[in-house]
N, C-alpha and C positions, 0 to 999 in steps of 0.2 A: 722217492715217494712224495707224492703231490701232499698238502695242507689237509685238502678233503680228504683223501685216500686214510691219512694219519687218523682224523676223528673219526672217520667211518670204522677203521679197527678200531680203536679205544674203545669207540659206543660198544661194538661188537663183543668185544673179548671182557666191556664190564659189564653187559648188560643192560646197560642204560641207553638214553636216545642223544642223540648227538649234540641236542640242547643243553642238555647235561653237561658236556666234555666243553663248548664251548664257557659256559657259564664258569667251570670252573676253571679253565683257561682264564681267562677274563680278570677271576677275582687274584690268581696266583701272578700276573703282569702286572694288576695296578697294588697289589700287595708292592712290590719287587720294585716298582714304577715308585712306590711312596717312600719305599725305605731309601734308594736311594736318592730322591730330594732331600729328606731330612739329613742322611749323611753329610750329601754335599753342602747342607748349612751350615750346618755344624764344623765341619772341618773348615770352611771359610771364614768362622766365625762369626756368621749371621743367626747363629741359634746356637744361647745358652746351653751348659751342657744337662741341666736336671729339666729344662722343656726338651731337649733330644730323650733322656731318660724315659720323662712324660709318653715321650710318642711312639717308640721303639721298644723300649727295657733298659733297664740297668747292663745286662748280658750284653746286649749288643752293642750296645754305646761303651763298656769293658773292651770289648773287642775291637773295635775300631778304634780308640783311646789306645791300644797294644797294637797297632796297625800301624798306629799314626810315630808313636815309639820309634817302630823300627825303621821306618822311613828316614825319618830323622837322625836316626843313628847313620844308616848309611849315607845319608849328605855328608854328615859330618866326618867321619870314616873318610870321605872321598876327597871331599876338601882339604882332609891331612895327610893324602895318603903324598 
């Protein structure tokens, strides 16, 4: 199914105009688009972690901080094994 095809159902089955479907397309990629910039600063350590906190959450930055954990462990894990 084509891109158009796609928003032409969505518009369809919510009602709404296809302006809509893009728009919210849009906001949920540069949402998506943003958070992983700031991850990837963060993990690089080009951004503190309470300005990462600032930008995303506390939750999310918990998570990727538990992310980053386990990664770690498995280097480490691999490197002994």
């Amino acid at each position: 199914m084509e891109l158009t095809d796609r928003v032409e159902k969505l518009a369809h089955e919510q009602g709404v105009s296809e302006s809509e479907i893009l728009e919210e397309a849009l906001e949920k990629g540069v949402k998506t688009l943003w958070e992983e910039y700031v991850v990837s600063k963060y993990v690089d350590g080009e951004l503190e972690r309470e300005e990462a906190v600032n930008l995303l959450g506390r939750e999310k930055i918990k998570q990727v901080d538990k992310e980053l954990d386990a990664v770690r462990e498995d280097i480490e894990w691999g490197m002994n094994a």
